[in-house]
C-alpha positions as a LaTeX table, in Angstrom:
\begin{tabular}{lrrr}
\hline
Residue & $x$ (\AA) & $y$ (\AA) & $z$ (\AA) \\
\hline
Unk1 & 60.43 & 30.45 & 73.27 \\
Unk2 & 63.10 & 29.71 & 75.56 \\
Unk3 & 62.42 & 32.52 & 78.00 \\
Unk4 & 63.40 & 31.17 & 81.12 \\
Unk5 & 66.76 & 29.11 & 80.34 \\
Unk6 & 68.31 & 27.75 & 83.18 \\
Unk7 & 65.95 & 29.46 & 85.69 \\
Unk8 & 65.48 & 27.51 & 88.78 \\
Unk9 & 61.65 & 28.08 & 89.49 \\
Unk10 & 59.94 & 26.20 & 92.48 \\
Unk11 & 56.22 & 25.17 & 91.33 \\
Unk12 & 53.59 & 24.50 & 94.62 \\
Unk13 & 50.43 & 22.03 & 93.93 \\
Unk14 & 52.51 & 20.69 & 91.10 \\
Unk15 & 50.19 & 17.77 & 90.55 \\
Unk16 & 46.98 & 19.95 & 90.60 \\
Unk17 & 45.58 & 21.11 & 86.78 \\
Unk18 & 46.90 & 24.47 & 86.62 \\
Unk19 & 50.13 & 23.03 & 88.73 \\
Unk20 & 50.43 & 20.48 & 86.28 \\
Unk21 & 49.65 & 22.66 & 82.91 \\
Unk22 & 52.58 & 25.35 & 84.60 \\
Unk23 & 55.34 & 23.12 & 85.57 \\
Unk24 & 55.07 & 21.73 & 81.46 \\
Unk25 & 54.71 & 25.37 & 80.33 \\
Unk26 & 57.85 & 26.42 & 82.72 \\
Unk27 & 59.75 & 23.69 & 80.60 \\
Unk28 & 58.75 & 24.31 & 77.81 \\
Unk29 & 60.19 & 27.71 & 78.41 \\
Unk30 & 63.66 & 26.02 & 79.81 \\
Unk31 & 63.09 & 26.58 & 83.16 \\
Unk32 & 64.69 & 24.12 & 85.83 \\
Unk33 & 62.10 & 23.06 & 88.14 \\
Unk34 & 61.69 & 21.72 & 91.12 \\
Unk35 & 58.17 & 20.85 & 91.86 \\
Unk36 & 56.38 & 20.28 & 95.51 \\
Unk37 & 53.21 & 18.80 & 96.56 \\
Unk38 & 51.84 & 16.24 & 98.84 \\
Unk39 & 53.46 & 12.92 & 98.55 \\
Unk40 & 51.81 & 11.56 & 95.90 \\
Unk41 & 52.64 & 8.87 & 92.81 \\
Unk42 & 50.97 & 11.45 & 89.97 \\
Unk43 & 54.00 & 12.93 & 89.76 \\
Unk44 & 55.51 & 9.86 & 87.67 \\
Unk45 & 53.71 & 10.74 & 84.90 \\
Unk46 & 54.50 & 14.47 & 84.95 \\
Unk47 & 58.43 & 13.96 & 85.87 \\
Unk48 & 58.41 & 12.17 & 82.58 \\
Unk49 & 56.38 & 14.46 & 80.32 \\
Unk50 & 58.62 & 17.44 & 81.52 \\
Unk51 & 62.09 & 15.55 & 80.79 \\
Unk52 & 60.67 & 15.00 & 77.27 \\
Unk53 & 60.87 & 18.82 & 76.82 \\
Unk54 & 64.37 & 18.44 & 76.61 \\
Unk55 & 64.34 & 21.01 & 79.85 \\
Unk56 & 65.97 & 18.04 & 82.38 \\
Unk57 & 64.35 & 15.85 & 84.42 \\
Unk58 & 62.93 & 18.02 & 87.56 \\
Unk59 & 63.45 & 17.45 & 91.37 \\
Unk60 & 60.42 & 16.72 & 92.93 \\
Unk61 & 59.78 & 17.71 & 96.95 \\
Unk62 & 56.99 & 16.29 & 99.34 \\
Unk63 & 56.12 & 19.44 & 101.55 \\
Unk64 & 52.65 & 19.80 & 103.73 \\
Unk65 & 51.05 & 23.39 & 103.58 \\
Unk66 & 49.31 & 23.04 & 107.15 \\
Unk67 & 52.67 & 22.84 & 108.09 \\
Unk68 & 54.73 & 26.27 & 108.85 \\
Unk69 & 57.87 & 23.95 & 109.34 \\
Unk70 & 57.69 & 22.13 & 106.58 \\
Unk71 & 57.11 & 25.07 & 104.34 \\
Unk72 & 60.26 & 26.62 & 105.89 \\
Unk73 & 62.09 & 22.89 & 105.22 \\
Unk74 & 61.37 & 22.96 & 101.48 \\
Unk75 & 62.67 & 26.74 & 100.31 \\
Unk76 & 65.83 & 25.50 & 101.68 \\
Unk77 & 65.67 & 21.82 & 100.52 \\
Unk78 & 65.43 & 23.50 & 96.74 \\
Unk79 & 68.25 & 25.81 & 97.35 \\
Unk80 & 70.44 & 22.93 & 98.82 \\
Unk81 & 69.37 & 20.84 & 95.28 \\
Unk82 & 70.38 & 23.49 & 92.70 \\
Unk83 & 72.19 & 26.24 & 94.80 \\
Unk84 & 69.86 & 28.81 & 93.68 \\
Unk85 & 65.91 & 30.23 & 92.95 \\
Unk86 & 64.97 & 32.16 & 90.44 \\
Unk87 & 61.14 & 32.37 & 90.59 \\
Unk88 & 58.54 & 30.73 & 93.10 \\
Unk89 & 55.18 & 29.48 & 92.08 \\
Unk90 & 53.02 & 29.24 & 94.57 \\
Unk91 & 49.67 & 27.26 & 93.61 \\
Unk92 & 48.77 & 25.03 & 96.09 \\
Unk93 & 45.61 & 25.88 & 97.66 \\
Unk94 & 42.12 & 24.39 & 98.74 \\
Unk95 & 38.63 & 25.07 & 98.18 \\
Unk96 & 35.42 & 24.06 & 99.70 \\
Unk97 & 31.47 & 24.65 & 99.18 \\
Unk98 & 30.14 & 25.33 & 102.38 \\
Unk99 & 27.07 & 27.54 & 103.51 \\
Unk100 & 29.13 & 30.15 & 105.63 \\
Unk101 & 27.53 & 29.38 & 108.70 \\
Unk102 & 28.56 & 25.34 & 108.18 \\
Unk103 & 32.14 & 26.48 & 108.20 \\
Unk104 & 33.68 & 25.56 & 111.31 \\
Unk105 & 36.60 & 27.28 & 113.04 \\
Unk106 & 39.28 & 24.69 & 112.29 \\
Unk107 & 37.74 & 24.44 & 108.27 \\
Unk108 & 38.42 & 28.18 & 108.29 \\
Unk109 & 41.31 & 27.84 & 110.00 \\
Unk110 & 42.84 & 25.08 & 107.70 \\
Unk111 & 41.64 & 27.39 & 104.52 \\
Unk112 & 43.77 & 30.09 & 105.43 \\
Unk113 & 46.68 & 28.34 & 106.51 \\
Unk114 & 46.86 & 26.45 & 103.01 \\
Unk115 & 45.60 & 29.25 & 100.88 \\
Unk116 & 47.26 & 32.43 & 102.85 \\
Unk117 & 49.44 & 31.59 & 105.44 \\
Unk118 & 51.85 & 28.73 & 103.87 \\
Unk119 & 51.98 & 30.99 & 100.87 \\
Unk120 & 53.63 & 33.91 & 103.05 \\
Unk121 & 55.89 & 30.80 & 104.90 \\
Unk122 & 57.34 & 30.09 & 101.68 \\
Unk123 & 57.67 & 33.82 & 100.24 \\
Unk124 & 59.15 & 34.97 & 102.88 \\
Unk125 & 61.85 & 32.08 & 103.04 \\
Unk126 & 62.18 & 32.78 & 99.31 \\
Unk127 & 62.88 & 36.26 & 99.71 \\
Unk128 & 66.70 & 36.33 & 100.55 \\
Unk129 & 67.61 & 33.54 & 97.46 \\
Unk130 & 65.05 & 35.86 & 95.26 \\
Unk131 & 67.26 & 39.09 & 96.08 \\
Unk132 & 70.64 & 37.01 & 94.98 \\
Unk133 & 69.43 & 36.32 & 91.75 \\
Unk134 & 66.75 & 38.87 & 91.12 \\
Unk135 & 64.22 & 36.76 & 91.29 \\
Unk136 & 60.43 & 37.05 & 91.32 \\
Unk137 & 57.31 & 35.40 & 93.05 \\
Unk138 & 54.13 & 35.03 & 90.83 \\
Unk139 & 51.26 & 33.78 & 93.69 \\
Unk140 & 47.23 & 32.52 & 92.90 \\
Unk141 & 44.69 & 34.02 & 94.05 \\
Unk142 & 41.27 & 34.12 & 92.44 \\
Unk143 & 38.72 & 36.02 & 90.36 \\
Unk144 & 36.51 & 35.25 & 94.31 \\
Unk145 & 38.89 & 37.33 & 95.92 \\
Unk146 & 37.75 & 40.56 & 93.66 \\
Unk147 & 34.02 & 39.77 & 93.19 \\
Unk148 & 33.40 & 37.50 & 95.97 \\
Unk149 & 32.10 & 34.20 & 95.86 \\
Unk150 & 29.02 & 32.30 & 97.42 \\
Unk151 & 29.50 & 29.27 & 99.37 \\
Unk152 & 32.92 & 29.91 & 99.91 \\
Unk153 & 33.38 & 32.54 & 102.23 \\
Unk154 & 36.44 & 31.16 & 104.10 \\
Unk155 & 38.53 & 30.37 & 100.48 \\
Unk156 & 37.52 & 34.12 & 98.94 \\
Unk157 & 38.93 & 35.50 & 102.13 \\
Unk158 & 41.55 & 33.94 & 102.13 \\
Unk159 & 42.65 & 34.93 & 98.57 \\
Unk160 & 41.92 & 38.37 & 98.80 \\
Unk161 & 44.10 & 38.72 & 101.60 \\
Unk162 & 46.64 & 36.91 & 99.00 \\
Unk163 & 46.24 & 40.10 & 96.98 \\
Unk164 & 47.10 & 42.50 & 100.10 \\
Unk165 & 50.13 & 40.44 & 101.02 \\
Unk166 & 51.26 & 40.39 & 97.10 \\
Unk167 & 50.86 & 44.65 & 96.36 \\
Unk168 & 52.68 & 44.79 & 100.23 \\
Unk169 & 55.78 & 42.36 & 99.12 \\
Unk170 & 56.13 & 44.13 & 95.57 \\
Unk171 & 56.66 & 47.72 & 97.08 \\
Unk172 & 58.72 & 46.42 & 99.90 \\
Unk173 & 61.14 & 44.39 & 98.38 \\
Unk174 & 60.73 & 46.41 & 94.65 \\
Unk175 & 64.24 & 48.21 & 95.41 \\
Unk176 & 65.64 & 44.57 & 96.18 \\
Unk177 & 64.88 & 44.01 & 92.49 \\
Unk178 & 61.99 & 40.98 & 93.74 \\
Unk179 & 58.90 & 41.53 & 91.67 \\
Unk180 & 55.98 & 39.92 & 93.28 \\
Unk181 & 52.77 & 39.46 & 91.22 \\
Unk182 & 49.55 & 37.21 & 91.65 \\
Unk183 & 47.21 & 35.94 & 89.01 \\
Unk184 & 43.41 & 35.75 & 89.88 \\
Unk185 & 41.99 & 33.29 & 87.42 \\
Unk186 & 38.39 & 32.79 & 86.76 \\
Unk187 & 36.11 & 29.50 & 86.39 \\
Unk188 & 38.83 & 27.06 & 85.14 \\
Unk189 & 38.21 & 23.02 & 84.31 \\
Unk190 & 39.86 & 21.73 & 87.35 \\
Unk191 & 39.64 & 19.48 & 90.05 \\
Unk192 & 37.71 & 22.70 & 92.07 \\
Unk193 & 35.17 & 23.23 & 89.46 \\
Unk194 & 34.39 & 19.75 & 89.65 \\
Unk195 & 33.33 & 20.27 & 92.99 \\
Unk196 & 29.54 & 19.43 & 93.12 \\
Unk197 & 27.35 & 22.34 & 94.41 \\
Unk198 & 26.06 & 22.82 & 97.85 \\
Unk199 & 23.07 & 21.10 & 98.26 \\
Unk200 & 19.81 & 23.23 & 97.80 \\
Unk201 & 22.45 & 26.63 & 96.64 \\
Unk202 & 21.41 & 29.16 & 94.64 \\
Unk203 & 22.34 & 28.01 & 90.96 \\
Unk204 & 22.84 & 31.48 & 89.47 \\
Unk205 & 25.40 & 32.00 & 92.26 \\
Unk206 & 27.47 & 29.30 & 91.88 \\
Unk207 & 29.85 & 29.80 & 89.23 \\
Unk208 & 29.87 & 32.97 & 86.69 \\
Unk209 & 30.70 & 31.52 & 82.70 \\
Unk210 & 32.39 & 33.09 & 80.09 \\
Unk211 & 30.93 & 33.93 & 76.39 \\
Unk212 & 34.03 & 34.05 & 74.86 \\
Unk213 & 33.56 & 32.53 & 71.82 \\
Unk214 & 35.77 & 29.10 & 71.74 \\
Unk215 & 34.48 & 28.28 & 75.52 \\
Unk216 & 31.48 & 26.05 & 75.06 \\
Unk217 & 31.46 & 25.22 & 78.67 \\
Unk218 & 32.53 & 28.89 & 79.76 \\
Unk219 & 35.46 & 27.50 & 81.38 \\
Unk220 & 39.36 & 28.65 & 80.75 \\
Unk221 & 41.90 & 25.99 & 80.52 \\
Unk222 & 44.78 & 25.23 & 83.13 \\
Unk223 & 46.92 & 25.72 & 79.80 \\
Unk224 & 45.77 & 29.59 & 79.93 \\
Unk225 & 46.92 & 30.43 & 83.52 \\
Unk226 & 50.14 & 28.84 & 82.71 \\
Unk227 & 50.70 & 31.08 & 79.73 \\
Unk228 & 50.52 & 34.37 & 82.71 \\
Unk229 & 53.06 & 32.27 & 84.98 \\
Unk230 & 55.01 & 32.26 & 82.13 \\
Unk231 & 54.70 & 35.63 & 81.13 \\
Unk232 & 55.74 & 36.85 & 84.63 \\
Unk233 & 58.50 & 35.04 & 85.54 \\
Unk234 & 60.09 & 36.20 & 82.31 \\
Unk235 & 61.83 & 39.14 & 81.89 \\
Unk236 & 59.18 & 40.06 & 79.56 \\
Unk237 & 57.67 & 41.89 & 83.24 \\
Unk238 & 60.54 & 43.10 & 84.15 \\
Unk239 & 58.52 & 46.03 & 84.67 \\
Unk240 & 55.73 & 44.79 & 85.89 \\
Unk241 & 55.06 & 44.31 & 90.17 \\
Unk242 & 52.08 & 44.36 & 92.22 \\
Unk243 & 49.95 & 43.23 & 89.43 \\
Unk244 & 47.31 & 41.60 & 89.49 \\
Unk245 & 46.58 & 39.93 & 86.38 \\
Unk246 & 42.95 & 38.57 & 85.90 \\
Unk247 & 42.42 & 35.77 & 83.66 \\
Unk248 & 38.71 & 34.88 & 83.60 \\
Unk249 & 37.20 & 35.07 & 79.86 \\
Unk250 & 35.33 & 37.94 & 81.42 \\
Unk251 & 33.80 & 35.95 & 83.57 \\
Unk252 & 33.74 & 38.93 & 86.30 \\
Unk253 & 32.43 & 40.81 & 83.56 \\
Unk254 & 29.03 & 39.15 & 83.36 \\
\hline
\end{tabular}
């Protein structure tokens, strides 16, 4: 399916798994993207699997989420690229495993700027090219930010104010014709649930597992959170706003 031809869509955390496994999915699609993360040289690699999709080679921006300015700087550094947006990704974030009273006022601090605040710096920049076009923003947040999550206080916080901000921006802006949605997934096989454990924490409380059948490890794929980016941005939502769309295997479930 070409769903998204010619969309210009900007992709945050590009290089991360479910980053990566959406920018390919957003080409695969037709989308023209222009992907931001930390400067890094693992974008090689994914610049050239994405031209092979035929969808054009993408643009790819250096941008730091602790930094409100250079948010601001790389909304209009897309814009000034392709003279457009269509869509915004936003899926950088960070996670840690800390004992909540190990978590220091600048960790906390630097979790919400990278997992709340930059996300509203670049949404709200976004906004104005989003209402030319009729555009949409599809944010992460997490299956945490419903259920909670042990040893992570300061990351499930974070995200659940993601959800707030998300249902706020979608009936605000709804008569603009900006749909704003967020996806929560669930225990995915990426570099967070690599993470190892805090030391002496509570196993059963560490990370829930789904029994779907086809999941031997319980875990989801980046490829499956890609598939709801996808989904959203399309005009196959056109209807749909202020969702938020859990994909977790059931995980939350069990």
């Amino acid at each position: 399916m070409k769903r998204l031809e010619g969309k210009v869509i900007l992709v945050t955390g590009a290089t991360g798994s479910i980053g990566r496994a959406t920018a390919i999915r957003l080409a695969q699609e037709g989308a023209k993207l222009a992907l931001a993360d930390r400067a890094s040289s693992s974008t090689d690699e994914l610049v050239t699997e994405i031209a092979q999709t035929g969808a054009g080679t993408p643009e790819i921006f250096h941008y730091d989420a602790l930094d409100a300015v250079s948010c601001r700087a790389l909304v209009a550094d897309v814009v000034q690229a392709y003279g457009r947006l269509d869509g915004l990704c936003n899926i950088a974030g960070a996670y840690a495993k800390t004992s909540a009273t190990d978590v220091g006022d600048d960790d906390w601090n630097t979790l919400l700027q990278i997992n709340l605040n930059s996300t509203f710096t670049l949404t709200r920049e976004a906004i104005p090219h989003l209402q030319k076009s009729g555009g949409n923003v599809v944010s992460t947040s997490s299956l945490a930010a419903l259920n909670g999550l042990a040893y992570a206080t300061a990351y499930a916080s974070a995200k659940a104010a993601l959800i707030a901000m998300t249902k706020s921006l979608a009936a605000e802006y709804a008569s603009c014709g900006v749909r704003v949605n967020v996806i929560c997934p669930g225990g995915i096989r990426s570099e967070m649930s690599a993470i190892p454990p805090v030391p002496g924490a509570d196993p059963e409380l560490i990370m829930r597992r789904s029994k779907l059948k086809g999941f031997a490890d319980g875990l989801g794929d980046p490829k499956d959170i890609a598939a709801g980016f996808a989904y959203l941005l399309s005009d196959d939502a056109r209807f749909v706003s202020g969702a938020v769309l859990v994909i977790d295997g059931a995980q939350g479930l069990i």
